[in-house]
C-alpha positions, 0 to 999 in steps of 0.5 A: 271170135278166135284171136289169130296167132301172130309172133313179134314183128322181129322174130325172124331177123337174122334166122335161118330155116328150111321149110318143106314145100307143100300143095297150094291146099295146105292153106285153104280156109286160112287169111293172109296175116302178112304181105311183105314188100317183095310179094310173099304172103305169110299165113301164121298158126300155132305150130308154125309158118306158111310161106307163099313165094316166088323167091327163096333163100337170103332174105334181107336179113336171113337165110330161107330155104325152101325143100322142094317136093318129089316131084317138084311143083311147075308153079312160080309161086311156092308154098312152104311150112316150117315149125317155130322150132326151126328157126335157127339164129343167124350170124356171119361171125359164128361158126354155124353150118355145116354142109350135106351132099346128096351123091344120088341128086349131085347136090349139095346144101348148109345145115344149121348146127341146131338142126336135129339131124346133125350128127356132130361129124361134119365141120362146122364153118362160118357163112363165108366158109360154107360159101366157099366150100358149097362153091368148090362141091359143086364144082366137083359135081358138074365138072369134070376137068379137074379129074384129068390129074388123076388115075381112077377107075370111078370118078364117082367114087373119086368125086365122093372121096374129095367131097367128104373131105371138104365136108368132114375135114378143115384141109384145103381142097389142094390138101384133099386132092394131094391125097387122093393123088 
């Protein structure tokens, strides 16, 4: 009998991660090793964790993010998968996200310093900051009233001048607009 791989009870305090949502296949022929008090069933394997959940993002403790698929699953209930190798450590003092906007979708998400991709451009904040800043994009995304100060001729091309701005810049959000002014 094969013993079932199972990682320290506090192994995932104070992380961040993003999984990559997967189809409900993905776990067939494996046992539930974990249920937590709020409902989500946790199956471990040596190369990482299946979560099974109807709710995403902070978590007592950490931050989880779930990476939808294309296209996204109509099911309440989500299955995601990330590798041991992308659990970040979390804290609210250090400066440890970044943020990344997808023009196309008019979305915009945190990153973990520690994630492969990072491309050391985007200015790292802390997880106050990156609220703030995650707040004020996407209000540049939805909104459209702020651009009435404003002469341009694409407000999509304004909208993306403001944003990279607040990602790859310590200026104030007034400070980028005065620019673009």
């Amino acid at each position: 009998m094969t013993k079932q791989f199972r990682p320290s009870p506090n192994a995932f305090k104070n992380t961040f991660c993003v999984f990559d949502e997967l189809p409900l296949t993905a776990i067939e022929g494996l046992s539930v090793q974990y249920e937590s008090k709020a409902g989500s069933w946790y199956y471990y394997t040596k190369q990482g964790m299946y979560r099974l959940s109807n709710h995403w993002g902070r978590l007592a403790n950490s931050k989880w993010r779930l990476e939808p698929m294309e296209p996204e699953s109509p099911t309440k209930y989500k299955l995601g998968f990330a590798l041991w190798t992308s659990f970040y450590p979390d804290n609210a003092t250090d400066k440890l996200y970044y943020l990344q906007a997808n023009f196309e979708k008019k979305t915009v998400n945190y990153q973990h310093k520690n994630n492969p991709t990072y491309d050391q451009k985007a200015v790292l904040r802390t997880s106050f900051e990156t609220a703030k800043r995650i707040k004020q994009v996407r209000n540049l995304f939805e909104l459209t009233s702020w651009a009435k100060y404003f002469e341009y001729d694409d407000i999509d091309d304004l909208r993306m001048k403001i944003i990279n701005g607040l990602i790859y810049t310590d200026k104030s959000l007034e400070e980028i607009k005065r620019e673009q002014l």
